[in-house]
Each structure stands twice: as C-alpha cells, then as structure tokens.
Backbone of each chain as nested JSON, in Angstrom:
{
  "chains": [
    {"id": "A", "residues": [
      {"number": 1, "name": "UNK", "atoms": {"N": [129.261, 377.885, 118.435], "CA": [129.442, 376.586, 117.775], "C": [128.549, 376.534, 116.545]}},
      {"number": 2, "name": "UNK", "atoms": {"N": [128.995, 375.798, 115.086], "CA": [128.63, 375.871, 114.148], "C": [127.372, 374.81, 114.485]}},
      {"number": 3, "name": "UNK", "atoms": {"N": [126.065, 374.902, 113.404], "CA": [125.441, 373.814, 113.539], "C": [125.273, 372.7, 113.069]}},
      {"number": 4, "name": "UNK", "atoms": {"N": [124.938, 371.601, 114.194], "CA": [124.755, 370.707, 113.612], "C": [123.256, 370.15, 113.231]}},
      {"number": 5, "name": "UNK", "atoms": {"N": [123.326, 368.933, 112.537], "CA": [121.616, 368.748, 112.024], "C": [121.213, 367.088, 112.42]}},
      {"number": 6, "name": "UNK", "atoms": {"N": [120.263, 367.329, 112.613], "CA": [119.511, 365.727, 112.983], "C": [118.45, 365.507, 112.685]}},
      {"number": 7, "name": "UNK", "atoms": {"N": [119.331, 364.27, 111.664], "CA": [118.022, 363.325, 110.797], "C": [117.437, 362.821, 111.371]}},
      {"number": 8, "name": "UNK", "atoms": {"N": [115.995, 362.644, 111.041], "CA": [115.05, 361.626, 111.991], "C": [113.619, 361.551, 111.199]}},
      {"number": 9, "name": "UNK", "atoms": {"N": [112.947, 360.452, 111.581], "CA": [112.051, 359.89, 110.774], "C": [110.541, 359.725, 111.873]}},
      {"number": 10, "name": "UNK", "atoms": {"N": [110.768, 360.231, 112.983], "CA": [109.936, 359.816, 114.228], "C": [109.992, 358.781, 115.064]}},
      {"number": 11, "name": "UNK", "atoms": {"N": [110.114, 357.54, 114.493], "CA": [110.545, 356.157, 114.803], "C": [110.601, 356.56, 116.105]}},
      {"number": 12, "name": "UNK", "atoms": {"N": [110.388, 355.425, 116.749], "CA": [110.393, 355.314, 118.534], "C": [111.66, 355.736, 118.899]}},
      {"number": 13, "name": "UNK", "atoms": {"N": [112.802, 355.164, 117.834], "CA": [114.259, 355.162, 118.01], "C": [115.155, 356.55, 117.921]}},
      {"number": 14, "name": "UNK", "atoms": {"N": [114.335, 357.317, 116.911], "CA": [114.764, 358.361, 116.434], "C": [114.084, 359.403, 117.359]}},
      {"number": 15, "name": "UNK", "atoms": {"N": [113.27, 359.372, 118.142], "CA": [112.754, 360.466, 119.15], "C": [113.466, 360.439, 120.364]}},
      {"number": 16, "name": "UNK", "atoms": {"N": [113.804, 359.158, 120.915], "CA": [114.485, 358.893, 121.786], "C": [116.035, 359.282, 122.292]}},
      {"number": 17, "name": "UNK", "atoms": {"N": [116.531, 358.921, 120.568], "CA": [117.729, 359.834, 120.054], "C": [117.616, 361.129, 119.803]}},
      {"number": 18, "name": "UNK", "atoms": {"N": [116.919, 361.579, 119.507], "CA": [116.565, 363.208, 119.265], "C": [116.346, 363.461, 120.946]}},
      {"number": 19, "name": "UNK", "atoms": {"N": [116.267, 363.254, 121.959], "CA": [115.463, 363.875, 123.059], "C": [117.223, 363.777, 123.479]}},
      {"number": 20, "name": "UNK", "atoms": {"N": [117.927, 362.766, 123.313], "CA": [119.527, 362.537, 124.12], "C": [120.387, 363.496, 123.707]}},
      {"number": 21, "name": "UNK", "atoms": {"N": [120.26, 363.604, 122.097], "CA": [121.368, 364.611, 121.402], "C": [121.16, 366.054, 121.935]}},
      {"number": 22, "name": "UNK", "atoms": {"N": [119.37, 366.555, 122.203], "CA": [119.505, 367.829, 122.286], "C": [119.72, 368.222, 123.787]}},
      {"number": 23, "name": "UNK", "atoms": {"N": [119.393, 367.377, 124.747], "CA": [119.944, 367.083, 126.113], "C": [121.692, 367.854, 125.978]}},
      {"number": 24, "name": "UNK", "atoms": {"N": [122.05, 366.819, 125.287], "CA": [123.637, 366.825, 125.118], "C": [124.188, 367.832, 124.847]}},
      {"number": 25, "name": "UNK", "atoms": {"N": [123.845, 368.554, 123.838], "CA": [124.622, 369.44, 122.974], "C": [123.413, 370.812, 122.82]}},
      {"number": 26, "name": "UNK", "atoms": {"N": [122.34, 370.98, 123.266], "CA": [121.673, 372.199, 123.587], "C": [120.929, 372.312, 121.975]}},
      {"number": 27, "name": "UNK", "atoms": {"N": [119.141, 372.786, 122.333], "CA": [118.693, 373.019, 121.057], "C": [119.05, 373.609, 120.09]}},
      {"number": 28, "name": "UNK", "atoms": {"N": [119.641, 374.847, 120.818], "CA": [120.117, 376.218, 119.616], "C": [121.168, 375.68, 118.972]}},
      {"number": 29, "name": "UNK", "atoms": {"N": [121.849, 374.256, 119.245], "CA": [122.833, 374.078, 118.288], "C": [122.966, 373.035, 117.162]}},
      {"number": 30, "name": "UNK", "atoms": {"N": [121.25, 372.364, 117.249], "CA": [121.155, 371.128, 116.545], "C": [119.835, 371.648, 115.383]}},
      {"number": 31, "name": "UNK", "atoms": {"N": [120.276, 371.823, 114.274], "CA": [118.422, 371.757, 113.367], "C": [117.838, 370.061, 113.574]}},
      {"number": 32, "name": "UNK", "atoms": {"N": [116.636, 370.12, 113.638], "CA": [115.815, 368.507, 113.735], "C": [115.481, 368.951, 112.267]}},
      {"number": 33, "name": "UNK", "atoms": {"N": [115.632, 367.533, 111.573], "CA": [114.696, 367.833, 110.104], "C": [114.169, 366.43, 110.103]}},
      {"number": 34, "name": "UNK", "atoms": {"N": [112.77, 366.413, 110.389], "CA": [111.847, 365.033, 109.892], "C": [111.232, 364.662, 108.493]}},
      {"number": 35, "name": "UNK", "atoms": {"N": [112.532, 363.75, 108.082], "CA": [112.633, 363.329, 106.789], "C": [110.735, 362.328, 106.455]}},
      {"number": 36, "name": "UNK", "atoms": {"N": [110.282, 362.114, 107.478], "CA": [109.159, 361.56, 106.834], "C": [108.133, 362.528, 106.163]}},
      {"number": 37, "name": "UNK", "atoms": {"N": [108.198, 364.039, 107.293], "CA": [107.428, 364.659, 106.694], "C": [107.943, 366.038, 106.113]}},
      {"number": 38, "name": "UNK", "atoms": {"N": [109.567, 365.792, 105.457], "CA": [110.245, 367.013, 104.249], "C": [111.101, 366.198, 103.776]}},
      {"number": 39, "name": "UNK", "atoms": {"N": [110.04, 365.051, 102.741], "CA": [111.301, 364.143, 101.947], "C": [111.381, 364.846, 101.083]}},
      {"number": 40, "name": "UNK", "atoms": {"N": [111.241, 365.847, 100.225], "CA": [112.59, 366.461, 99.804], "C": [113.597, 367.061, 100.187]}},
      {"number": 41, "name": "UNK", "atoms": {"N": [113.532, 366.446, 102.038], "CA": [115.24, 366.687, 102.126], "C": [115.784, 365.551, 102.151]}},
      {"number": 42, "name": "UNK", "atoms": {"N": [115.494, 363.912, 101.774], "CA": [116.028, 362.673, 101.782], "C": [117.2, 363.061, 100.973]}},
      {"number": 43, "name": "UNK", "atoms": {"N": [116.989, 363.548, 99.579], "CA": [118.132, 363.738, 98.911], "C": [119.587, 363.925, 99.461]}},
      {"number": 44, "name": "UNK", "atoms": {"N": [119.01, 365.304, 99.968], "CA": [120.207, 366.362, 100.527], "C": [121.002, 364.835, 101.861]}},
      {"number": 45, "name": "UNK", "atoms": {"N": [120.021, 364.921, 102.503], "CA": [120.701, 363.822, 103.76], "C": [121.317, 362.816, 102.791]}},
      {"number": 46, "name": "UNK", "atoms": {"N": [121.257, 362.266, 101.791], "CA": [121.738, 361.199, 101.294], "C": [123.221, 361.752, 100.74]}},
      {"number": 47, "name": "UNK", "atoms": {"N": [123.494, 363.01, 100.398], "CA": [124.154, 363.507, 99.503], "C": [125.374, 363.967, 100.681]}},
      {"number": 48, "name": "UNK", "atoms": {"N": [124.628, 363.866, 101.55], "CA": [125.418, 364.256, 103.337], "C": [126.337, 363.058, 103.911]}},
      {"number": 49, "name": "UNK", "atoms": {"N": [126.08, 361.552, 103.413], "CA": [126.363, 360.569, 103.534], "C": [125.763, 359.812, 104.658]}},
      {"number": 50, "name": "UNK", "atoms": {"N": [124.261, 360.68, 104.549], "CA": [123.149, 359.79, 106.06], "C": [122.447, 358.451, 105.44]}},
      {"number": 51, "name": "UNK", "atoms": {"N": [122.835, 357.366, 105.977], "CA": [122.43, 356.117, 105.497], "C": [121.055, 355.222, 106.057]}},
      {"number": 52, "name": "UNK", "atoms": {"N": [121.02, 356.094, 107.116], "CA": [119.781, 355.465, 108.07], "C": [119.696, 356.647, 109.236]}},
      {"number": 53, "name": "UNK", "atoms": {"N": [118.598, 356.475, 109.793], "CA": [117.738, 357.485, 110.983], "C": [117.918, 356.688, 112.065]}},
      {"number": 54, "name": "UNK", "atoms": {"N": [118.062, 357.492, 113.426], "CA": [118.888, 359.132, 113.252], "C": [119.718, 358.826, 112.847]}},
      {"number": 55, "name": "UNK", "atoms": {"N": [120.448, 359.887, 112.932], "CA": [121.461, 360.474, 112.092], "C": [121.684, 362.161, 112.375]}},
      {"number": 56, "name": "UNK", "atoms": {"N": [122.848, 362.221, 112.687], "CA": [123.514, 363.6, 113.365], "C": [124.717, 363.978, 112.354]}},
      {"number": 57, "name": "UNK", "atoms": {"N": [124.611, 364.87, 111.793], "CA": [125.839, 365.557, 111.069], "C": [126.398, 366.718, 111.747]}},
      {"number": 58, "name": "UNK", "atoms": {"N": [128.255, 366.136, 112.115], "CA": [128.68, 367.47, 112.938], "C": [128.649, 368.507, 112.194]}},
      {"number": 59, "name": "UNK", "atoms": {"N": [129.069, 369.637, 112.688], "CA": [129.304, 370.939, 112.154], "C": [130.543, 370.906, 110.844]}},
      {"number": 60, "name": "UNK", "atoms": {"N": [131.495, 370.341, 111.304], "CA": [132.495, 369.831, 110.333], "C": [132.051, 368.845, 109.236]}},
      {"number": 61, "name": "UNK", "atoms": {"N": [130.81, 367.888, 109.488], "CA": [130.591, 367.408, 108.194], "C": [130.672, 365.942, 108.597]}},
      {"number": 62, "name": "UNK", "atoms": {"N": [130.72, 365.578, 109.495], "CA": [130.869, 363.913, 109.562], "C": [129.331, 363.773, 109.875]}},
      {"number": 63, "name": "UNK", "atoms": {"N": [129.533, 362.19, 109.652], "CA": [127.723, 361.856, 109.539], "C": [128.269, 361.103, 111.24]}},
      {"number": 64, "name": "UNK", "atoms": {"N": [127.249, 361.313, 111.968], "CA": [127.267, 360.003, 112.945], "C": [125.664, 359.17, 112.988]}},
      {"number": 65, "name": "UNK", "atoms": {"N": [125.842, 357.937, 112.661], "CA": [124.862, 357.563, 112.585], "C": [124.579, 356.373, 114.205]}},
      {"number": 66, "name": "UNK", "atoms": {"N": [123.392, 357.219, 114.786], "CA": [123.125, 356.528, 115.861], "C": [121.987, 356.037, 116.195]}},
      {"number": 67, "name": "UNK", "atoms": {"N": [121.8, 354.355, 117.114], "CA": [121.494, 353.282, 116.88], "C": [121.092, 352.994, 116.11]}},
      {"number": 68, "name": "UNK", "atoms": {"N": [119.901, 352.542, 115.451], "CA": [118.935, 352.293, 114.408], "C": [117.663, 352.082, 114.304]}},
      {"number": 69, "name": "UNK", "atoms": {"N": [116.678, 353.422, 113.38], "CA": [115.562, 353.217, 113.441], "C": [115.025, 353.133, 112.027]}},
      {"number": 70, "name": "UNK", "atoms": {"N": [115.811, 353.301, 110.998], "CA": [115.272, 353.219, 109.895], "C": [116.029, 353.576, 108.679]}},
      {"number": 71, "name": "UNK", "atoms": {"N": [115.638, 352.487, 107.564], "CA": [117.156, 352.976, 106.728], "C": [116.49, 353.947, 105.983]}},
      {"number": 72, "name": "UNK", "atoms": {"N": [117.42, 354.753, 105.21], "CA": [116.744, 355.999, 104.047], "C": [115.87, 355.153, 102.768]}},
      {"number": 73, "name": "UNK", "atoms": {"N": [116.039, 354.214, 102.725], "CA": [114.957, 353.449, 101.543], "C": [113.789, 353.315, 101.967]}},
      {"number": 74, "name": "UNK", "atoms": {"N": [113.43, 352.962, 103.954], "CA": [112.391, 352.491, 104.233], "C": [111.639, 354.231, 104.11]}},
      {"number": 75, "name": "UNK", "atoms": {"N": [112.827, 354.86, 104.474], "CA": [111.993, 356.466, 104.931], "C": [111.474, 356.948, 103.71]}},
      {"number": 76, "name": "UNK", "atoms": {"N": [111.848, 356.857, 102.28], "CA": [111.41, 357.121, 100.888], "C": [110.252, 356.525, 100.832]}},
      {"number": 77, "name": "UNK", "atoms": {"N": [110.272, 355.101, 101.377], "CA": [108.907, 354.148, 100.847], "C": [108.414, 354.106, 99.52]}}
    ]},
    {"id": "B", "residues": [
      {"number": 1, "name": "UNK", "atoms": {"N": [126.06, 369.646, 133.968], "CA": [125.533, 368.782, 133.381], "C": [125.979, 366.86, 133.985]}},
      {"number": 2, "name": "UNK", "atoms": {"N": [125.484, 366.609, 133.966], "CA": [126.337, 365.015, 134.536], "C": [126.873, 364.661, 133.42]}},
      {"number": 3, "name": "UNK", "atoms": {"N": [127.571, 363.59, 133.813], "CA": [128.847, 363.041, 133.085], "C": [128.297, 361.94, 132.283]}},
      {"number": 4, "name": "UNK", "atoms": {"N": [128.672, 362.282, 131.231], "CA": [128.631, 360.776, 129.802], "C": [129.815, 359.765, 129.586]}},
      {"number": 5, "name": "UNK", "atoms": {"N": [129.517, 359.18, 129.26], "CA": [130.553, 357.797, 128.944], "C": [130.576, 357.185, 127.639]}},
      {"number": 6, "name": "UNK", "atoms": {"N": [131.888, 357.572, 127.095], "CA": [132.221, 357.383, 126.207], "C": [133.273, 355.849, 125.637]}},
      {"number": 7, "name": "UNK", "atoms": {"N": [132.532, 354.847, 125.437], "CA": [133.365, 353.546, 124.991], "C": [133.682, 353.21, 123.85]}},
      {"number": 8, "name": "UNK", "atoms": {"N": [135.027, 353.099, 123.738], "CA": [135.801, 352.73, 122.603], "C": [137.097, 351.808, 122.444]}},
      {"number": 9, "name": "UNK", "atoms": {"N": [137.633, 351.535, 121.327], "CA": [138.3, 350.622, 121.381], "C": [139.668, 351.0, 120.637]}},
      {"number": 10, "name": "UNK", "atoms": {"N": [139.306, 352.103, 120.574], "CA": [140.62, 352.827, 119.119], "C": [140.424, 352.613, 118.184]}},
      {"number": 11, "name": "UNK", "atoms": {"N": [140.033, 351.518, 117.217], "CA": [139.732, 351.742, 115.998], "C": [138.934, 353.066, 115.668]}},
      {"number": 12, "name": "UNK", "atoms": {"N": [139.808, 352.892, 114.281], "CA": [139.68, 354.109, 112.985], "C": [138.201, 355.145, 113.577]}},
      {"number": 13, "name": "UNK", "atoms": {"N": [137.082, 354.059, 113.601], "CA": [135.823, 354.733, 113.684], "C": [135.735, 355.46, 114.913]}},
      {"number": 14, "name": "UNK", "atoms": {"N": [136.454, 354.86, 116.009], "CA": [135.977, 354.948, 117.182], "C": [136.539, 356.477, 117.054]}},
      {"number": 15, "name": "UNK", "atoms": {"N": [138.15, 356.702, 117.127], "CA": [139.137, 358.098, 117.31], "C": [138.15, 359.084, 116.435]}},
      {"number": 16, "name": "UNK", "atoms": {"N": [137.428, 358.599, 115.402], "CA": [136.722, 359.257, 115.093], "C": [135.584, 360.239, 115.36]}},
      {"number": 17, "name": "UNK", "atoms": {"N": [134.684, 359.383, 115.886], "CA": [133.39, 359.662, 116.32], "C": [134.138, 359.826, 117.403]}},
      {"number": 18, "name": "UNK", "atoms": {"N": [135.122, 359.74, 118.333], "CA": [135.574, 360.617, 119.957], "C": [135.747, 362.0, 119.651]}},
      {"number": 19, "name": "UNK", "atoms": {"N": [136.478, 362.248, 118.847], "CA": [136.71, 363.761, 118.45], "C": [135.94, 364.408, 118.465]}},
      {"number": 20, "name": "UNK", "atoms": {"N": [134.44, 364.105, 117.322], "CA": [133.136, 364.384, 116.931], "C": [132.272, 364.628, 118.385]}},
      {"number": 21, "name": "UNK", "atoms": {"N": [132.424, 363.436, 118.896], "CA": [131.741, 363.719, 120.366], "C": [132.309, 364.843, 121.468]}},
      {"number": 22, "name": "UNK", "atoms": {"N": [133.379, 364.665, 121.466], "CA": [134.42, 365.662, 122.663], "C": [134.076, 367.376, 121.951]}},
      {"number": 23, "name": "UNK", "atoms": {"N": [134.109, 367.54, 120.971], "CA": [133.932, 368.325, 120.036], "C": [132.684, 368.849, 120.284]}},
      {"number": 24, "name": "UNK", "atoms": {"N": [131.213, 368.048, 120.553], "CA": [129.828, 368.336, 120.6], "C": [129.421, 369.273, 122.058]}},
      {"number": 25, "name": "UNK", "atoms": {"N": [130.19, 368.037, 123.25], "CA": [129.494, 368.094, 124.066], "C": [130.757, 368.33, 124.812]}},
      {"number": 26, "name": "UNK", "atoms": {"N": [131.69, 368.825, 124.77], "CA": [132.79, 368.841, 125.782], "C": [133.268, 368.229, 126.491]}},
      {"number": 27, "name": "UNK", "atoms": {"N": [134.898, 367.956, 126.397], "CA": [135.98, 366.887, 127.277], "C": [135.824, 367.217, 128.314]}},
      {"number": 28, "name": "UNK", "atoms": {"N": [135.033, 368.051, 129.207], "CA": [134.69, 368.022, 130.49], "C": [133.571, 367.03, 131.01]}},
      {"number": 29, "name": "UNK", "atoms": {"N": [132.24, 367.288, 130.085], "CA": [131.155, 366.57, 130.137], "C": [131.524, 365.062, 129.803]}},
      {"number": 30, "name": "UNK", "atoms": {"N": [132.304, 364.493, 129.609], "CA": [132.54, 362.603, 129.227], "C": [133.782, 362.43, 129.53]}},
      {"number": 31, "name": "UNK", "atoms": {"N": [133.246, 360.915, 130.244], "CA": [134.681, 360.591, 130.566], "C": [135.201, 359.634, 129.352]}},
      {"number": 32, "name": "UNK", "atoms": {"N": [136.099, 359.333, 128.485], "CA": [136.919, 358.473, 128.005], "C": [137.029, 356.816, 128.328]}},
      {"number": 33, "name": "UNK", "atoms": {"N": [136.544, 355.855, 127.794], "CA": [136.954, 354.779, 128.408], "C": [137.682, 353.704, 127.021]}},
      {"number": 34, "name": "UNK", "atoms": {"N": [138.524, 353.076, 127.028], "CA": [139.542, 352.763, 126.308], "C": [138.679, 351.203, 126.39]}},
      {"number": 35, "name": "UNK", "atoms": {"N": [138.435, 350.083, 126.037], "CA": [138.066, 348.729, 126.638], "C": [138.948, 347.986, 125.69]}},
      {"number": 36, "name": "UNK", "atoms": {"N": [139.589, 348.483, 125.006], "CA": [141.068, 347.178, 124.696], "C": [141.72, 348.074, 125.631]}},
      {"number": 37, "name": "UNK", "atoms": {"N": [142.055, 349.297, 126.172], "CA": [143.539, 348.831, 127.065], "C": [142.505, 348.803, 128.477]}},
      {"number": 38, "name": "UNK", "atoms": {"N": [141.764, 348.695, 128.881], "CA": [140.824, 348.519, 130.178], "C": [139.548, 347.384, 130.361]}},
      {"number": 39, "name": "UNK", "atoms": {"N": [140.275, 345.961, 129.738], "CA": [139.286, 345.027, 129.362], "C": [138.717, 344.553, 130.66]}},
      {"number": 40, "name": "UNK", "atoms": {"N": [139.248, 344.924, 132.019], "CA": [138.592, 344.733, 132.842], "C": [137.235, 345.875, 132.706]}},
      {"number": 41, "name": "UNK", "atoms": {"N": [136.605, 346.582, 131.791], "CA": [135.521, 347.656, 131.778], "C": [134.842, 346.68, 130.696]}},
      {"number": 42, "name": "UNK", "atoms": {"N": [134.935, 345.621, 130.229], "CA": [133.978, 345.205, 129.412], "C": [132.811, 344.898, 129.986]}},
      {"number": 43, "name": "UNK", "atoms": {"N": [132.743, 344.348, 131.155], "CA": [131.363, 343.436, 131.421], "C": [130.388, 344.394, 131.848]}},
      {"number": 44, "name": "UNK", "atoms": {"N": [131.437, 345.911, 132.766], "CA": [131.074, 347.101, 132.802], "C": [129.859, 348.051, 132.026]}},
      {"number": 45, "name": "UNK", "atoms": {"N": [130.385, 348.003, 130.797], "CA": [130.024, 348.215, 129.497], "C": [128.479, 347.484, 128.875]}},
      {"number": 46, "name": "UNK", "atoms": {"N": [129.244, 346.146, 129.085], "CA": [127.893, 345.506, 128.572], "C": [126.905, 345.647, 129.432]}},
      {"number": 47, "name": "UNK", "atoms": {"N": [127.356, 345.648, 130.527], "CA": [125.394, 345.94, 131.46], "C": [124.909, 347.031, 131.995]}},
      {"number": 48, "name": "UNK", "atoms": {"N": [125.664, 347.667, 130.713], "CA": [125.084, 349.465, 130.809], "C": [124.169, 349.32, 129.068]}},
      {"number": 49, "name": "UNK", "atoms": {"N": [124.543, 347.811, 128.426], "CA": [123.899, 347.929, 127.833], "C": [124.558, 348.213, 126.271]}},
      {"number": 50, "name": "UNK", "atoms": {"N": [125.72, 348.343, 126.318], "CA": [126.494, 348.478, 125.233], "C": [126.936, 346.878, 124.344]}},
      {"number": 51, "name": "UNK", "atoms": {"N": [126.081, 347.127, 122.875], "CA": [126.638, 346.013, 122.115], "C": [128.218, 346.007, 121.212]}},
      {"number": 52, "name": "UNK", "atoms": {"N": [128.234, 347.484, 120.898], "CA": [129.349, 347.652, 120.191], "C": [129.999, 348.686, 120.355]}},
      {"number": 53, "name": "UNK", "atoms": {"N": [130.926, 348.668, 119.816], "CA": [131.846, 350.697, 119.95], "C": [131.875, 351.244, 118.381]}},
      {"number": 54, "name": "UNK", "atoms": {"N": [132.057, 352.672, 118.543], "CA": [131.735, 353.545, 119.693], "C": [130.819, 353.416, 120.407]}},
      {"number": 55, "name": "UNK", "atoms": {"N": [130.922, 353.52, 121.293], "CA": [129.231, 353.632, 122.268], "C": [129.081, 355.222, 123.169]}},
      {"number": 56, "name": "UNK", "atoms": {"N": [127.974, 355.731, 123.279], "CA": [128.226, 356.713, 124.291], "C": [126.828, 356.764, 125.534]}},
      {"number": 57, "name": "UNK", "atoms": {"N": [126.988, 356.49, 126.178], "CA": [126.01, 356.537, 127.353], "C": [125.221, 357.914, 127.956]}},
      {"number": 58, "name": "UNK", "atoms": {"N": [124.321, 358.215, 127.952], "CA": [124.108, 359.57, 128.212], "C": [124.059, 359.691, 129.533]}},
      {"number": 59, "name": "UNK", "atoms": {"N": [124.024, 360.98, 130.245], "CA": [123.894, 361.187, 131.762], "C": [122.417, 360.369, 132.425]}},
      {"number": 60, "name": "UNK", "atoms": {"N": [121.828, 360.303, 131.668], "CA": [120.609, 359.28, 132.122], "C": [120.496, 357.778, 131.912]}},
      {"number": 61, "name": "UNK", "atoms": {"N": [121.758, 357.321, 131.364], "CA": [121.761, 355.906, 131.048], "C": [121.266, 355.36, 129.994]}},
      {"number": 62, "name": "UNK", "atoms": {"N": [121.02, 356.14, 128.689], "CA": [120.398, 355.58, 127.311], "C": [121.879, 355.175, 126.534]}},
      {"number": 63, "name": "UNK", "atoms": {"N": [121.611, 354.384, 125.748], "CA": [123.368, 354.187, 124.89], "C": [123.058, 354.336, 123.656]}},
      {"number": 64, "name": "UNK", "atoms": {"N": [123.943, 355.239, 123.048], "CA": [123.688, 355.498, 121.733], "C": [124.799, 355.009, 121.621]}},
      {"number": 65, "name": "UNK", "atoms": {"N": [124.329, 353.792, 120.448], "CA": [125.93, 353.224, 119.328], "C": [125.89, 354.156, 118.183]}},
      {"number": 66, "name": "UNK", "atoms": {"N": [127.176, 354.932, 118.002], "CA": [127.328, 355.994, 117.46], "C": [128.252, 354.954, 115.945]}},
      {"number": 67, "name": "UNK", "atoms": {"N": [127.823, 354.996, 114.732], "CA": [128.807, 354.355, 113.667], "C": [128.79, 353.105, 114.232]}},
      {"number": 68, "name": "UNK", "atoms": {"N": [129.688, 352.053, 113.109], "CA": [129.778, 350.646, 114.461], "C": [131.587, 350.846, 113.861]}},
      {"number": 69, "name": "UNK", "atoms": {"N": [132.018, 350.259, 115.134], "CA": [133.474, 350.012, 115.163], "C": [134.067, 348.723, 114.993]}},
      {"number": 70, "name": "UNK", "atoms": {"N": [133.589, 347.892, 115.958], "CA": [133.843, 346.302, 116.866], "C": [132.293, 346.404, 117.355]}},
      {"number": 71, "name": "UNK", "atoms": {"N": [132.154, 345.126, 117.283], "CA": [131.324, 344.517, 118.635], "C": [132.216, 344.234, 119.568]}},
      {"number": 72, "name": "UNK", "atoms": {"N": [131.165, 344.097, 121.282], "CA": [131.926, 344.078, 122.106], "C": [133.016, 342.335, 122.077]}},
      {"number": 73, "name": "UNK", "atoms": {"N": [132.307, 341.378, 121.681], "CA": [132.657, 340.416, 121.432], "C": [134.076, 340.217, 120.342]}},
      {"number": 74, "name": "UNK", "atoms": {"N": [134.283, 341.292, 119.728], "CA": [135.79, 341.554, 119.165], "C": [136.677, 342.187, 119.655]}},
      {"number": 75, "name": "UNK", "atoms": {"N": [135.791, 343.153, 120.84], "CA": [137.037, 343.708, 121.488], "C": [137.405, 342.744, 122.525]}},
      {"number": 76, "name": "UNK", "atoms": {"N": [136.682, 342.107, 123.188], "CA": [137.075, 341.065, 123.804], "C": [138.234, 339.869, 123.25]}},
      {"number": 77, "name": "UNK", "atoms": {"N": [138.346, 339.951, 122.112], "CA": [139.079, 338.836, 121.777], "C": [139.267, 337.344, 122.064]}}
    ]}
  ]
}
C-alpha cells in the first residue's frame, strides 16, 4: 500500500488522532509530520489541501481532515 | 483486529471519505452503517458519541469526524 501522511501539530487532539490512525492502518504505512516543529512543511500541507490538524492524506491524494485541533493559521502563528 | 464503525449518510462527502476509509483499513475491518436508510441507528450513533457524518468509531470507541457531511441533527430530519 502506497503511503499515506499525517498532519499534526501535537495538540491533545492531534495525538489522540495520530495514536487511532496508526492503530488502524499500521505505522509502516502512515509518515507523521509535526507541522509545529517542520513548518516548512505548512506550505506543502497547504498546497495538499490540509486546512486544519490532524489531517490524513490518502495515498491517492484526498485530504481527510479529522476532528479538530488546530487550524493551519493557528499552527503558522 | 476488532471491528470499526463507519457512519454515514450518503452524501457526496460521506461516499467519499467511505471509499478512502474501506481503502485504508479494509472492508473487512468496518462495518458500514447507512443512518438515513437506518434512522433507527441514530440515537445509536449519538451515544457512541457521534456529532456529525462521516463519522468513524475506532475498535476502542474514540470517534473521529472524518470531513463534515450533515450533522446528526440533519440527518435526522
């Protein structure tokens, strides 16, 4: 399976979600990238169509954005 | 792996993010639940904790609202 990637910012919300997704779908198949501490990948996630943290992009390219811990403006600061 | 639960309503977003999900984690691992044609599963739903669809429940009972579709209060009608 191709990979997928998950945005996250640390947020209580976004660890919580990060601990479910890789449960779900197995580590070797998800990259974690913590946009608080490699905002120069905010861009790229923005350019991905990730609007807020987490945030899971399938392998095919869809954004899924799940519950809510933080929008990409608060994560820029 | 135990079984996830997957709530939706058919809208656009929902068929969406089902694919995306069935796709992640396998149509074996989740069951499908429809709550416009199974509105007897709403109240179901809600006290698992679900505000809106898509929703997906993990094998441990966390709910990730995946995109928003409806609130449950629209699928209710």
């Amino acid at each position: 399976m191709a990979q997928s990637i998950f945005y996250h910012a640390g947020c209580p919300v976004c660890v919580s979600a990060e601990h479910d997704i890789v449960a779900l779908i197995g580590k070797n198949n998800v990259d974690i990238v913590h946009l608080g501490e490699q905002k120069n990948k905010i861009a790229e996630a923005e350019s991905r169509g990730v609007k807020s943290v987490p945030a899971l992009i399938t392998p095919n390219g869809n954004v899924l954005h799940i519950n809510f811990g933080a929008s990409l403006a608060d994560v820029r600061g």
